[in-house]
C-alpha positions as CSV (number, residue, x, y, z in Angstrom):
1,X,0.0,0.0,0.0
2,X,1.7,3.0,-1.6
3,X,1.4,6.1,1.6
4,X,0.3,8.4,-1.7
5,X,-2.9,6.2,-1.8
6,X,-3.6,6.7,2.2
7,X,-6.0,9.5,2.4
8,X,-8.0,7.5,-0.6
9,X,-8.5,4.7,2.4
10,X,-11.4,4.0,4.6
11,X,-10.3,5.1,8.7
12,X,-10.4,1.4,9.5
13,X,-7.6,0.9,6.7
14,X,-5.6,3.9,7.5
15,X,-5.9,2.8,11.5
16,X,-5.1,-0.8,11.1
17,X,-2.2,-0.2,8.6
18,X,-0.9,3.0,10.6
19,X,0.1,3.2,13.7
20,X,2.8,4.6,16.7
21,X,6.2,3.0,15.9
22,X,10.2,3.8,16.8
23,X,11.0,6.8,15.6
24,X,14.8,6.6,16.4
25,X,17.0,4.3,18.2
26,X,16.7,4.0,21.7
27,X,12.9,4.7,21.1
28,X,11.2,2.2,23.4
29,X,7.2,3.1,22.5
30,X,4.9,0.1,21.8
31,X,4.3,-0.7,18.4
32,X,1.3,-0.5,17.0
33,X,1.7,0.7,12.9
34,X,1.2,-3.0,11.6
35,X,2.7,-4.2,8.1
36,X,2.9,-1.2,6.1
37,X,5.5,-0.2,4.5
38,X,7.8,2.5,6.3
39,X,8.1,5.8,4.5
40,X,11.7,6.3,3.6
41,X,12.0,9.8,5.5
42,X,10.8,8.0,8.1
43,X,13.4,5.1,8.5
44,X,16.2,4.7,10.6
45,X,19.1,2.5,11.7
46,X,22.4,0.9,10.1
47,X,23.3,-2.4,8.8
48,X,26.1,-2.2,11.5
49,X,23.0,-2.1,14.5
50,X,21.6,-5.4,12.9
51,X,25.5,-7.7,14.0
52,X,24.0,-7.8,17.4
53,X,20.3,-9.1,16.5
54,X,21.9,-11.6,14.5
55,X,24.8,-12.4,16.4
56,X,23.0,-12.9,20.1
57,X,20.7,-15.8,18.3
58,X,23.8,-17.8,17.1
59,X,25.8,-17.9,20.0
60,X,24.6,-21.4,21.4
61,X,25.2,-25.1,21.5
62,X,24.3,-25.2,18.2
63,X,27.9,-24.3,16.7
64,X,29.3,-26.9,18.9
65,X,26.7,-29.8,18.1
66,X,27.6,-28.9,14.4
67,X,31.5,-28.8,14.9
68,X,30.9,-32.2,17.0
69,X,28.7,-33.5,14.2
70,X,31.3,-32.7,11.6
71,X,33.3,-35.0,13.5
72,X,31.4,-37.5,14.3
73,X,30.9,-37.8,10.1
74,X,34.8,-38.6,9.8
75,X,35.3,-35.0,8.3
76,X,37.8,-34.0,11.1
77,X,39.2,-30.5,11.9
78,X,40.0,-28.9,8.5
79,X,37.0,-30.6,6.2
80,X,34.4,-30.5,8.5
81,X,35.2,-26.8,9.3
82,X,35.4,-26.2,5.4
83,X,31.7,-27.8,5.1
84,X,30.7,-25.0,7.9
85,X,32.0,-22.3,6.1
86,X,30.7,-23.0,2.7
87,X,27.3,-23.8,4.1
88,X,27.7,-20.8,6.2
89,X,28.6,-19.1,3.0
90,X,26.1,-20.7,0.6
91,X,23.0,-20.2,3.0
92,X,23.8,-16.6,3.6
93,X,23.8,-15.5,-0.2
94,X,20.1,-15.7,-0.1
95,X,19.3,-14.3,3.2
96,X,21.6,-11.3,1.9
97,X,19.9,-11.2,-1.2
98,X,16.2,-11.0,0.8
99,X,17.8,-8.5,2.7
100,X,18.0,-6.2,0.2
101,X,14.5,-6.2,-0.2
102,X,13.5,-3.9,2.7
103,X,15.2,-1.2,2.1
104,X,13.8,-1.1,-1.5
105,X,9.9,-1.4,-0.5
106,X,10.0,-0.5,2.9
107,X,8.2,-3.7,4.5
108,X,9.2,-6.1,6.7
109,X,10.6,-9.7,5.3
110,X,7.0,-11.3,5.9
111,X,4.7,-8.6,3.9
112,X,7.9,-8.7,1.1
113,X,7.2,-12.8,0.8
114,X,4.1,-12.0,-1.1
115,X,5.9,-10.6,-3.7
116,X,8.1,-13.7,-4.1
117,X,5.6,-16.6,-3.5
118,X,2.3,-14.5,-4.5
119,X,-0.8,-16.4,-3.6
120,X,1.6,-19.9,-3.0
121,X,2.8,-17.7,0.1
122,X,0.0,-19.9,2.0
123,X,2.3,-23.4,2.0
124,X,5.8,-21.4,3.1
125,X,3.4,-19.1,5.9
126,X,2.1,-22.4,7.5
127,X,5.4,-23.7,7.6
128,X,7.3,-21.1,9.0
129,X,4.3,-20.5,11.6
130,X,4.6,-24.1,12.5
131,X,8.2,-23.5,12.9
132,X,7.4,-20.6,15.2
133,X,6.0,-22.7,17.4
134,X,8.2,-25.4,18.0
135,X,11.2,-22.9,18.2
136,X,8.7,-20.6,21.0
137,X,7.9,-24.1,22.4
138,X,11.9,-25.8,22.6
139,X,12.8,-22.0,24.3
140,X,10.4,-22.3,26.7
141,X,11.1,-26.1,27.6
142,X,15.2,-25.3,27.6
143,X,15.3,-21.9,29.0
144,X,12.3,-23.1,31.9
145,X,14.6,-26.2,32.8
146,X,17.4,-23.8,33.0
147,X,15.5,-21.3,35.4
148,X,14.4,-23.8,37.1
149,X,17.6,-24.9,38.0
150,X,19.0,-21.7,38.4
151,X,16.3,-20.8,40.4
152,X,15.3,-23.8,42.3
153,X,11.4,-23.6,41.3
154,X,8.9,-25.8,40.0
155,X,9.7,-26.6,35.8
156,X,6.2,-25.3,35.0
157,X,6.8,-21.9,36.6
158,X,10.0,-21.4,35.0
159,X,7.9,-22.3,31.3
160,X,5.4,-19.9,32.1
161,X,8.4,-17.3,33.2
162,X,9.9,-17.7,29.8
163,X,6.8,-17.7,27.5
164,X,5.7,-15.2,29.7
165,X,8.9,-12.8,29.1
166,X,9.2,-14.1,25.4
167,X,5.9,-12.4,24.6
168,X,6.4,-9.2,26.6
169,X,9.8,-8.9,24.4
170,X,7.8,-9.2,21.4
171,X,5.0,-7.2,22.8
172,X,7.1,-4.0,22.9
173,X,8.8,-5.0,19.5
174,X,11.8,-4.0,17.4
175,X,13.9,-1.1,19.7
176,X,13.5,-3.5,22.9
177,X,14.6,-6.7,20.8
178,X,17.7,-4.7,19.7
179,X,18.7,-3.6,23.5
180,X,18.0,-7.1,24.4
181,X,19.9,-8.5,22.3
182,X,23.2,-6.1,22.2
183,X,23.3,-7.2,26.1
184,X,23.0,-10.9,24.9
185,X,25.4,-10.2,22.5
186,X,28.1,-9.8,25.4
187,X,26.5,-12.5,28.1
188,X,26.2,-15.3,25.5
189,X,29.6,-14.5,23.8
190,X,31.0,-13.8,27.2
191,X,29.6,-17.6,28.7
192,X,30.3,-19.4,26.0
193,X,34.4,-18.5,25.7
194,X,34.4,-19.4,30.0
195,X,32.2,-22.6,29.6
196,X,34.9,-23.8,26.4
């Protein structure tokens, strides 16, 4: 939805498609604009202020169940390392390339999927919502079995704990995931070089 076509709109539209949003970094105010595109005078932020939101996620067990299952597949050291890195590589070409879309339309990656998959977007949306879930539900079963060792409470507390914090993040949206995960950034990095 082009904004030269907004004052053509019905209110409901304009009020379900507009909205209070971030209007800088740093700018903590709940979100409420929904998925239309960003106005380019209105944008904000640097490629270098994504490392962390992409870096915090990937700083887990996950590197060393793949360098273990390199391994474990007779690759040793040097192949199995190799195999990382080109996947690494290979996999990122496309994410980069999707990338690129947001700053030319100004929508997020999930109204841009239309553009790619058109009405076939229905089979990738399940999927990925499907995924959603597991990945909120695995979170929530780790990170409760982790608080509730930490902590010393009952399992199903700490579950509700981290569902319950998981959608407060998500309620206040995009500024609060960057803090979040700038902080996570340095804890996760920081644990994970003491715990090797």
């Amino acid at each position: 939805m082009p904004w030269t076509t907004r004052r053509s709109l019905s209110p409901l539209t304009v009020s379900a498609f507009s909205g209070r949003r971030p209007s800088r970094a740093g700018d903590l105010t709940i979100e409420t604009h929904g998925i239309a595109p960003i106005g380019e005078d209105q944008r904000y932020g640097t490629p270098a202020r994504l490392f962390t939101v992409w870096f915090a996620p990937q700083v887990n067990v996950t590197g060393v169940f793949s360098g273990a299952l390199a391994i474990v597949l007779g690759l040793g050291f040097w192949l199995g390392l190799l195999a990382m890195v080109i996947g690494t590589v290979l996999g990122a070409f496309l994410v980069a390339y999707l990338s690129t879309w947001g700053p030319r339309t100004g929508a997020g990656q999930l109204p841009n999927s239309r553009m790619a998959f058109g009405g076939g977007v229905v089979l990738p949306a399940v999927l990925q919502w499907l995924s959603s879930i597991a990945w909120d539900a695995l979170v929530g079963l780790f990170g409760g079995e982790a608080l509730a060792a930490l902590l010393g409470i009952p399992f199903w507390i700490a579950v509700l704990i981290v569902l319950g914090a998981q959608g407060l993040v998500g309620f206040f949206g995009y500024e609060l995931i960057h803090r979040l995960q700038a902080v996570l950034t340095l804890v996760l990095f920081t644990t994970f070089v003491v715990s090797r």
